[in-house]
N, C-alpha and C positions, 0 to 999 in steps of 0.2 A: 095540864102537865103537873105532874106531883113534883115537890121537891124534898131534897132529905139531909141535914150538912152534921157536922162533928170537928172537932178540933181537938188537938195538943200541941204542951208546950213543949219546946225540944229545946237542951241547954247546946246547942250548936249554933252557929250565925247562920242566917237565912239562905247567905250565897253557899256554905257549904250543904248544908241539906238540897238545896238544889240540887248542885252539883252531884250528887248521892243518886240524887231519883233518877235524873237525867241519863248516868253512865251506867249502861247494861251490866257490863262487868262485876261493879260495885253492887249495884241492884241487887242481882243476883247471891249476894253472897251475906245480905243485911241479917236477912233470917229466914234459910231454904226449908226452914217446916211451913212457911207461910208462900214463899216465891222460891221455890229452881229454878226460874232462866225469864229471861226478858231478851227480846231480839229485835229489832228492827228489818223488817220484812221488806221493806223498799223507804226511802228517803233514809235522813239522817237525823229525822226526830222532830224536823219545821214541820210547819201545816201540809196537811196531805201523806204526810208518814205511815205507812202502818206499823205497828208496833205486839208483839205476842209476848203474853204472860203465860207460861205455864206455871202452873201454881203447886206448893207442896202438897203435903199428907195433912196438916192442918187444918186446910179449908176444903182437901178434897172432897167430904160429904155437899160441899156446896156448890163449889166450883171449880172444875180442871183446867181450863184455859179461857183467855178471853185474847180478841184480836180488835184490836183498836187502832184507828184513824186518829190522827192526831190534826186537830181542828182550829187551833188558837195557841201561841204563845207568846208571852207575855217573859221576854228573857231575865233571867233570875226572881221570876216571882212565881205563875201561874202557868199549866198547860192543861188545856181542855182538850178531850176525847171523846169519840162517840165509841161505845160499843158494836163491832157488825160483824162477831162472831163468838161462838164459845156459849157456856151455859146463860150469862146470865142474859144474852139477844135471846135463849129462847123462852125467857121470862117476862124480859122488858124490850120491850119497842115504842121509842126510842130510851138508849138508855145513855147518859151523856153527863161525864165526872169531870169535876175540876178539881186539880190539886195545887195549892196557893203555900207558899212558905214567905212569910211574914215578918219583919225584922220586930222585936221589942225591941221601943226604944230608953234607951238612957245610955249612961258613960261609957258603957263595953261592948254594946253590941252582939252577946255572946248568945242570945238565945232567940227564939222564933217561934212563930206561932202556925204550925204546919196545918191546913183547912183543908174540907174533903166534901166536897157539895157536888151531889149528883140532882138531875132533874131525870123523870124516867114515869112511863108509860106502862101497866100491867098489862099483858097479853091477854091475860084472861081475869075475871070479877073478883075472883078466889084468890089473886096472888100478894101475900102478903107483900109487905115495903121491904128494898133492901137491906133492913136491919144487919141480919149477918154479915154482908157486905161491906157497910158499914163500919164496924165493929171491929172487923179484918183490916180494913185500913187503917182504922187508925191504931189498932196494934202493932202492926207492921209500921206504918209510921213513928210509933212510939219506940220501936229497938234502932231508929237512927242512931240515940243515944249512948246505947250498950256498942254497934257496931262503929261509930266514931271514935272510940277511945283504941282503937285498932288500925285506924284506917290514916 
């Protein structure tokens, strides 16, 4: 299994970037060139959840939707996913993201250290790593910032 991770720091506390990722609503509205909609398909987001991203005009050259099982959480830190729909399942088998929000510590607490670690399987010899992928998270990770001073 290949693995692939990326980080930013986010000037928000840990528990509200959670908070962010967690709530569809919010999701959905961080930065809709990158996500238009996040749903919850069955469960409430525990393990065994599935959960659909449709994705904006942004990433659409790479990817239009992804439906994920949600597999592990870790409440207000960490929730891991497999992918078992959408373009990047037909790229990668298994493909399986964990997204971690991280307190820095000292006197305020104000900031965090948002992680994006996938492990994931190329379907075929030719299929590059999920760089763009990649890339797109932690962008989209990184307008927490801009959309918290709203929220």
């Amino acid at each position: 299994m290949k693995m692939m991770k990326g980080e930013v720091v986010l000037n928000i506390p840990a528990e509200k970037a959670w908070e962010m990722y967690r709530n569809n609503e919010i999701i959905s509205k961080i930065n809709p060139e990158m996500l238009s909609g996040a749903e919850y398909i069955q469960g409430d987001g525990g393990p065994g959840s599935l959960r659909l991203f449709k994705l904006g005009p942004a990433v659409f050259d790479y990817v239009k939707e992804s439906m994920e099982k949600i597999e592990k959480v870790e409440m207000g830190r960490s929730v891991t996913y497999q992918v078992i729909g959408g373009d990047l399942k037909e790229m990668y088998d298994p493909y399986r993201v964990t997204f971690s929000f991280i307190p820095v510590e000292g006197k305020e607490n104000h900031k965090c250290i948002a992680e994006w670690e996938a492990e994931f399987e190329p379907r075929a010899p030719a299929t590059p790593p999920p760089e763009k992928a990649r890339d797109a998270a932690l962008g989209f990770l990184k307008s927490f910032d801009n959309f918290q001073l709203s929220y």
